[in-house]
Steps between C-alpha positions, in 0.01 A plus 500: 500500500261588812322743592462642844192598711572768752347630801669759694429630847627778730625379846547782713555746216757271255354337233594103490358278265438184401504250175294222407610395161258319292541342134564752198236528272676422127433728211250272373345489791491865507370548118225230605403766709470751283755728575716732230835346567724766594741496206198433253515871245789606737778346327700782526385730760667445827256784668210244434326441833474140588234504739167352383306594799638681837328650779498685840229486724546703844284268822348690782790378746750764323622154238611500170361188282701462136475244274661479159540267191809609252478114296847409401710751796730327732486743774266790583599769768255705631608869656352758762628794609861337292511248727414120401204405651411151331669324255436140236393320204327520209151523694536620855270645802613667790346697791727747643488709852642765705559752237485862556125683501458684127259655298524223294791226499651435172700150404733467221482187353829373328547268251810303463477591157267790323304793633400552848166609598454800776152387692270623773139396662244613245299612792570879599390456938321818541315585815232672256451315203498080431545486154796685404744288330777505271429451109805326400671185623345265184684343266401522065432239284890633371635402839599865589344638820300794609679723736347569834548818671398688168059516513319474736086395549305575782164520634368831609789726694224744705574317845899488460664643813754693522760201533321341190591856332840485646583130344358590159719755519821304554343279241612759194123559446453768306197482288128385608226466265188453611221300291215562758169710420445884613236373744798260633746766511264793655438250765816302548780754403847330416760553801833553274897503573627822554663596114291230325284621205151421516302446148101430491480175225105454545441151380122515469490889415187537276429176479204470786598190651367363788244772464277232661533220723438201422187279679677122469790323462457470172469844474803581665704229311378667172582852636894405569519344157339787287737738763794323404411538066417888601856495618624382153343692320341817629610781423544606901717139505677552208637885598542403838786177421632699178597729823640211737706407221634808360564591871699165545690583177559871565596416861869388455557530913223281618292399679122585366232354685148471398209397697106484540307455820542114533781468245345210365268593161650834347823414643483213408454505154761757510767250628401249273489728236894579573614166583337357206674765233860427692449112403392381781308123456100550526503243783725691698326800426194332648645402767598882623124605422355195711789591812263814600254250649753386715601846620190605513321219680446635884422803375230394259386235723468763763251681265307208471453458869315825528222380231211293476587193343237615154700807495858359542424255238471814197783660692761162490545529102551878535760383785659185285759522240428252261616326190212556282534917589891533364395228210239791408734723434715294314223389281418886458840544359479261282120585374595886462877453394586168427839479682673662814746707283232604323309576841830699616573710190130587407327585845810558698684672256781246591702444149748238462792755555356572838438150593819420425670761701277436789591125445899604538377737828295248712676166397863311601626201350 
């Protein structure tokens, strides 16, 4: 068997494409690896998704980049719009132009065999906002995947124009919590779809943080860390995700956003929070936390510009996301609660029945 590298381009509006076909990787190979072999606990489940990791990234130029790995599939199709717009192996890539402008461009990607997976950009293009993205898109340690299209995170929404508004509108969003402070909201007010419920979920309410600011780096570093335990388990943190996730549960006809003003800390946390309860490896998990640096970077770079280099030095770790922040909270889980479920059902007033129904809402496969 082979597997088939793809790259597709758009000549004058029709897609052609191209195959380089390279050696298949075996199923050892692939278990060497360390991927869940796509038949491994699925014996008998023909829905079971075989993908072990598949992407979409939108470029600049108007292109599509996806890449896939489905170990042990013959032949992968990949869908826009209905139409076929790349096709292979096992493990494919392929960059495809010339489709039609969209809010966001969806690709179904087809398995010869199992579950598809429906997939978008993660990143919302706003002309307000840099750090709105989609939640799902991840796959669990249980191979099942979370759904995109469903939640929603987002840095502040008080400079969203009215095409912004427009888009999120077309984008089914319907409920917008926001985790910022009164002083944040009095000055910043959130800009909301038309028909979209708006619900205050103060993160920090009560709990005087950031009262001060801090005088070094060290500081600062110290700050974000005991910010992200407050977040855990404060009593403004724990009523304001108990809400986020009793609004994701209640909220049947998605999609809920929630956001703070860099979606980064409070947001954060929030996303991890979810992704984490839905199964979703810690590493992975990480990895979505750490992605706001990336999104974030010419804004918070062009912060730094405008100070003196003592000053930007106690702003970058306020700026940063960084491993040792989220790893707070996750140590202040298990220091006040032990384990995540416990975490869920005792501050969030999660309980197993609702994590399980929220598990059948926001996951395929």
């Amino acid at each position: 068997m082979k597997k088939a590298f793809l790259t597709a381009t758009a000549v004058t509006g029709a897609l052609t494409a191209s195959l380089v076909v390279a050696p298949a990787a075996t199923a050892a190979s692939a278990a060497s690896a360390g991927w869940d072999l796509p038949w491994a606990g699925h014996h008998h489940d023909r829905n079971a998704i075989p993908f072990t990791e598949a992407t979409v990234t939108a470029g600049a130029d108007g292109s599509y980049t996806l890449q896939w790995k489905a170990p042990g599939v013959r032949r992968v199709e990949v869908k826009a719009g209905g139409k076929v717009v790349a096709k292979g192996g096992a493990e494919g890539r392929a960059v495809v132009t010339g489709l039609p402008a969209a809010d966001r461009q969806w690709f179904d990607f087809d398995p010869a065999r199992g579950g598809s997976l429906h997939l978008a950009d993660r990143l919302i293009r706003l002309e307000g906002a840099v750090n709105f993205r989609d939640a799902g898109g991840y796959r669990t340690a249980g191979g099942q995947w979370v759904k995109m299209g469903e939640v929603y995170r987002s840095d502040a929404l008080n400079k969203l124009t009215e095409n912004d508004l427009a888009k999120l509108r077309r984008l089914r969003v319907r409920n917008v919590f926001d985790l910022r402070m009164e002083s944040e909201r009095t000055k910043d007010p959130d800009k909301v779809p038309a028909g979209a419920a708006y619900t205050v979920a103060d993160v920090f309410a009560g709990s005087g943080a950031f009262a001060t600011m801090p005088r070094t780096p060290e500081e600062a570093t110290k700050a974000m860390v005991d910010a992200e335990k407050a977040m855990v388990s404060g009593e403004g943190g724990k009523a304001a995700y108990a809400g986020v996730f009793q609004g994701m549960e209640r909220d049947r006809d998605r999609a809920v956003l929630f956001h703070c003003t860099a979606g980064k800390d409070r947001t954060g946390w929030g996303a991890a929070a979810l992704l984490t309860a839905l199964g979703v490896p810690k590493e992975t998990v990480m990895a979505d936390y750490l992605a706001s640096n990336d999104y974030r970077r010419a804004a918070n770079d062009a912060v730094l510009a405008h100070l003196p280099a003592q000053q930007g030095a106690v702003y970058k770790p306020m700026l940063d996301v960084r491993p040792e922040y989220l790893n707070s909270g996750y140590e202040e889980v298990k220091a006040r609660y032990g384990t995540f479920d416990r975490y869920l059902n005792d501050a969030l007033a999660v309980s197993p029945r609702d994590l399980t129904q929220l598990k059948k809402d926001l996951l395929v496969g």
